[in-house]
C-alpha positions as CSV (number, residue, x, y, z in Angstrom):
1,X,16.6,-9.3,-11.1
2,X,16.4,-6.1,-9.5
3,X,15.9,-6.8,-6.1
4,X,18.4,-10.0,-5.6
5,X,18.8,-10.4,-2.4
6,X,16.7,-8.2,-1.0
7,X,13.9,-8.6,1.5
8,X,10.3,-7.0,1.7
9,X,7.4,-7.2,3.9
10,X,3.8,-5.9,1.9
11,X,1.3,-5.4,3.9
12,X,-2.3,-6.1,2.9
13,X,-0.8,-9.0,0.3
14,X,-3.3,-11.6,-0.2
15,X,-5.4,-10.0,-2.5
16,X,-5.4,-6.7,-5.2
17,X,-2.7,-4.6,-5.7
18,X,-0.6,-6.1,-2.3
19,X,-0.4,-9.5,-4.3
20,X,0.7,-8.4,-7.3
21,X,3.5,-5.9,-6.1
22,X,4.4,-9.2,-3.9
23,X,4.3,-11.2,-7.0
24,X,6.7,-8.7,-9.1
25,X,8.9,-8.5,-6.0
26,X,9.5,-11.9,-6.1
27,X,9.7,-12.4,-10.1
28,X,13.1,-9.7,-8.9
29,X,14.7,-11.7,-6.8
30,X,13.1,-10.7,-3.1
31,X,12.1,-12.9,-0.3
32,X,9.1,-11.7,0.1
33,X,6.5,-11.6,4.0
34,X,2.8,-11.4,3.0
35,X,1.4,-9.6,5.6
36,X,-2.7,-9.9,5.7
37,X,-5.2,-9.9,8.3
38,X,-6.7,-13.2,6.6
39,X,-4.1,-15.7,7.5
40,X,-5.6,-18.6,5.6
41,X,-5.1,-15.9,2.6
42,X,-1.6,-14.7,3.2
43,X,-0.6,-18.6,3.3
44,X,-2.4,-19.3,0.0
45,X,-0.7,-16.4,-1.8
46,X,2.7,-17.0,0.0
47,X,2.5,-20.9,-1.2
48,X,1.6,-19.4,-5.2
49,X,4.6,-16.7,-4.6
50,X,6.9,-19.5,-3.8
51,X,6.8,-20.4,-0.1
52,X,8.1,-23.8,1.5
53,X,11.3,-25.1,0.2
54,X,11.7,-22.2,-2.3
55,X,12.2,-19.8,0.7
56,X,10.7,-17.0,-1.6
57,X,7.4,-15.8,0.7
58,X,6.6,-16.0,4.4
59,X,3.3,-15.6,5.3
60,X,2.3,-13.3,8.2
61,X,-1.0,-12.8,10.2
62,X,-1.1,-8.6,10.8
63,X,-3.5,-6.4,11.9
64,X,-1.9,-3.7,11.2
65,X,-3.1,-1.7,13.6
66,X,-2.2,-4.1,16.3
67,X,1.6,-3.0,17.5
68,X,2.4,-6.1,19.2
69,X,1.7,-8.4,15.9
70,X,3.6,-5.4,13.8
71,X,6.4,-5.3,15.9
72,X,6.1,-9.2,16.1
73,X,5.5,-9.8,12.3
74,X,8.4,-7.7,11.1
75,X,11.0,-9.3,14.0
76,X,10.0,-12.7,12.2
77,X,10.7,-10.9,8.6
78,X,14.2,-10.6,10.1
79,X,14.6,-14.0,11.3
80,X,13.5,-15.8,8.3
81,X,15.2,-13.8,6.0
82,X,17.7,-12.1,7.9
83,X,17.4,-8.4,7.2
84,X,14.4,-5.9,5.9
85,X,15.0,-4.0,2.8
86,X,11.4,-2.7,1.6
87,X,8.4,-2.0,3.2
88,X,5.5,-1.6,1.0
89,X,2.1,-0.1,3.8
90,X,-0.6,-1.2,1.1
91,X,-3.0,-2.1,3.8
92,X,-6.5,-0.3,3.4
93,X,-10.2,-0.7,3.7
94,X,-12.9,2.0,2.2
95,X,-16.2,3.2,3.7
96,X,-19.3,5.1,1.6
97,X,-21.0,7.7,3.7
98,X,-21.4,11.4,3.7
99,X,-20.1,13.4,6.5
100,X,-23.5,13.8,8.3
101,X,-23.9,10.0,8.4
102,X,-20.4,9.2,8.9
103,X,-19.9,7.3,12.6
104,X,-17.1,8.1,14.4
105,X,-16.2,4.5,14.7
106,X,-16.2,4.4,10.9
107,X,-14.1,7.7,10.9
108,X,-11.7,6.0,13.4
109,X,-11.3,2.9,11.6
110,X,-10.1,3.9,8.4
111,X,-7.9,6.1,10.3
112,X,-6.5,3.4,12.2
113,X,-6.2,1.2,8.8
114,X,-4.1,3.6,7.0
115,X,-2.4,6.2,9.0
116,X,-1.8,4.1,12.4
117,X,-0.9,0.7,10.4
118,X,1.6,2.6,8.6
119,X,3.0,4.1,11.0
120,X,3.4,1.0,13.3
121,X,4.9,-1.0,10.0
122,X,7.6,2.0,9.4
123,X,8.5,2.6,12.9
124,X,9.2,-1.4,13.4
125,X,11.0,-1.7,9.8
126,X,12.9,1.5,10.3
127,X,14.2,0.1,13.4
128,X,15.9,-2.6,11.7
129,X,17.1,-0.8,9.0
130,X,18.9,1.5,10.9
131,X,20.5,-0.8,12.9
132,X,21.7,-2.8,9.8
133,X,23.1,0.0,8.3
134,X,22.4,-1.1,5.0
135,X,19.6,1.3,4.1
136,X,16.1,1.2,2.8
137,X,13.2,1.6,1.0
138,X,9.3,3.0,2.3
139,X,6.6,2.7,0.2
140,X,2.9,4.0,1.2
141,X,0.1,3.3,-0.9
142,X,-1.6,6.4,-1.2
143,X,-4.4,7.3,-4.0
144,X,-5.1,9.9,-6.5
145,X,-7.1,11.1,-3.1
146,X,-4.3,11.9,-1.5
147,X,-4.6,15.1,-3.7
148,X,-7.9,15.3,-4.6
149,X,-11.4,14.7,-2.6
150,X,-14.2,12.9,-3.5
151,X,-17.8,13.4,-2.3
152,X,-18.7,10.3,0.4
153,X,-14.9,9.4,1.3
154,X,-13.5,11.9,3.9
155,X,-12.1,9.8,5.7
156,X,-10.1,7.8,3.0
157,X,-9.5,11.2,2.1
158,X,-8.0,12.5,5.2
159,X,-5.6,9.2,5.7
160,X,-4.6,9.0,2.5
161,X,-3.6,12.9,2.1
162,X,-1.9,11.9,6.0
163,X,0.2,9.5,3.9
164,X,2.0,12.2,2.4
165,X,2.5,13.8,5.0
166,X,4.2,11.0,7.2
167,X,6.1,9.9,3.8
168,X,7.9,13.3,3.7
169,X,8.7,13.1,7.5
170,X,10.6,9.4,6.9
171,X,12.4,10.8,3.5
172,X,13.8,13.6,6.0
173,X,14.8,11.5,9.2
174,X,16.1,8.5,7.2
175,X,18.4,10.3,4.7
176,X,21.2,10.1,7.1
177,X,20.6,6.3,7.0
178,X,20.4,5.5,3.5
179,X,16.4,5.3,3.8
180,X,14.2,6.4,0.8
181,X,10.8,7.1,1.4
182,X,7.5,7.6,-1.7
183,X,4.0,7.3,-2.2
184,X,2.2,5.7,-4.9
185,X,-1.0,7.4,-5.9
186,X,-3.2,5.3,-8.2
187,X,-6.6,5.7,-9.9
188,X,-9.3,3.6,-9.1
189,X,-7.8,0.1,-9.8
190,X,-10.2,-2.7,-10.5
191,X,-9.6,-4.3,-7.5
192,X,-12.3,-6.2,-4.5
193,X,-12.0,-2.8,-2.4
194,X,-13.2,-0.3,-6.1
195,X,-16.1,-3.3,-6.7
196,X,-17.7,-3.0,-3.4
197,X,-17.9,0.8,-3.9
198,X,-19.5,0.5,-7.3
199,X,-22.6,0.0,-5.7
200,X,-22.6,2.0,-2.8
201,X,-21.9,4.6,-4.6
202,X,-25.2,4.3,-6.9
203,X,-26.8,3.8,-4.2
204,X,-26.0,7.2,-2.4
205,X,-25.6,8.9,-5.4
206,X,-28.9,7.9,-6.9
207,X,-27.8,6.6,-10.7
208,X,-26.9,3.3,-12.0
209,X,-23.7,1.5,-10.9
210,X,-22.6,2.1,-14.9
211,X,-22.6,5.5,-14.5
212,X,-21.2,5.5,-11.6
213,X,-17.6,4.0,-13.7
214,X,-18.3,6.3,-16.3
215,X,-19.3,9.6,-15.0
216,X,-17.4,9.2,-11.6
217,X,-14.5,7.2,-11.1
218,X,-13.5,7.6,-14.9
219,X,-14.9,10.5,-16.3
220,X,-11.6,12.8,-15.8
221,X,-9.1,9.8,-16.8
222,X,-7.5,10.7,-20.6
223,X,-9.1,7.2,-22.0
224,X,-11.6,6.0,-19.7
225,X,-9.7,3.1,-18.6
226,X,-9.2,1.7,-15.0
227,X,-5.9,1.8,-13.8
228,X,-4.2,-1.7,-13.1
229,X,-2.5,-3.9,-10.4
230,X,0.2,-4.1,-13.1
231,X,0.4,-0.5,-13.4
232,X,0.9,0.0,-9.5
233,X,3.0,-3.1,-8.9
234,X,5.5,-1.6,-11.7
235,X,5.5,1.5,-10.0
236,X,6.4,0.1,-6.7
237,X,9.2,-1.6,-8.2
238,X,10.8,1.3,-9.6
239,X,10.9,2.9,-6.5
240,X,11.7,-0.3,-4.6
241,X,15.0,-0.4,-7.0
242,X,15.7,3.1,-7.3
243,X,19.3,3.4,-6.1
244,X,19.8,7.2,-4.6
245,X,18.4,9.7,-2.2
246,X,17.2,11.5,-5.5
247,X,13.6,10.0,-5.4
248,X,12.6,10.4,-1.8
249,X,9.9,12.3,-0.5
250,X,7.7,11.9,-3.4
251,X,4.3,11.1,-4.3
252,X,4.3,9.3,-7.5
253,X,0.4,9.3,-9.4
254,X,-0.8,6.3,-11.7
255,X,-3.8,7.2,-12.9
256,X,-4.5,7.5,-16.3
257,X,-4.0,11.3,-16.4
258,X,-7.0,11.4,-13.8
259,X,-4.9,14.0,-11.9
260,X,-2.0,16.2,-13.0
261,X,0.8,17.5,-11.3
């Protein structure tokens, strides 16, 4: 039980990799807010977590790029459960384009997604964690793009190398208050979000949605094998229970040896 009596908010935790870090979190010993724009969603997978009389989940409904429903969602964390330990920003969404066809609207959203949600869930969670004095734990859900590029995905790109960025910015201001701060930095994980690109990707690229797992999202893996919830949600619990200001500031990748540090 490595995280008795802890508390974490996930956002983006009805579905994928958010769900299963959620499930593992509570399988530890943490109350757990499921935080998901799809309400009927987050109360489904709060309800299989261990909602109701077990006290183990709390569903939220979170844009997370909404500050009043961030701020909101993580002041009702507190009441519930009575503090905020871990914040796992896993929210995301993914959009197919190359740059010449890219809209700005598309551009904006994904940075609103990822770089504004996590901000807006840190700032709210820090808040309470400073003022409890009992520390904490930031973890951003970042990608094996947060180092590398692909062709089609700037803008993923972009946020997700932002991640970093804002990761080693929290690691610095909340040392002094017992506040750890990593990125996880996963392959392409089998997940809703990797299915939908399958095709768009042959489409754009022109070859057949096969190829498009074997020569692109796997072809520089060591086995040709998709990286799993499991995998991530593992990852996230190490960090979760990590118990010093040794591992902060890092970015942490799960991909099958698709990238080396």
């Amino acid at each position: 039980m490595q995280l008795q009596d802890k508390v974490a908010m996930v956002t983006g935790a009805a579905s994928g990799i958010g769900l299963e870090i959620a499930r593992v979190f509570a399988r530890e010993g943490a109350r757990v807010s499921i935080a998901d724009i799809n309400m009927e969603s987050a109360r489904a997978a709060a309800g299989d977590i261990g909602g109701g009389a077990e006290g183990k989940a709390l569903a939220l409904a979170m844009d997370v790029t909404n500050e009043a429903q961030v701020d909101l969602g993580v002041k009702q964390t507190v009441e519930t459960f009575g503090s905020i330990d871990i914040l796992v920003s896993n929210a995301g969404i993914q959009h197919i384009d190359p740059i010449v066809n890219l809209s700005f609207d598309n551009w904006r959203r994904l940075m609103a997604i990822h770089v504004d949600g996590a901000f807006l869930t840190t700032r709210a969670c820090l808040r309470y964690m400073y003022a409890a004095g009992r520390g904490g734990t930031i973890i951003y859900m970042g990608s094996v793009h947060s180092k590398e590029a692909s062709p089609l995905k700037a803008p993923y790109v972009t946020a997700k190398h932002g991640l970093i960025g804002l990761c080693k910015a929290v690691a610095k201001e909340g040392a002094l208050h017992g506040v750890r701060a990593n990125v996880i930095c996963p392959g392409f994980v089998r997940t809703p979000l990797v299915d939908k690109q399958i095709p768009e990707q042959a489409r754009e690229l022109g070859i057949s949605e096969e190829d498009v797992i074997r020569k692109v999202m796997l072809k520089d893996t060591v086995d040709g094998t998709f990286t799993t919830v499991a995998d991530v949600a593992q990852t996230a619990l190490f960090l979760a229970a990590f118990p010093t200001n040794a591992l902060t500031g890092q970015s942490l990748v799960v991909s099958h040896g698709w990238f080396m540090q």
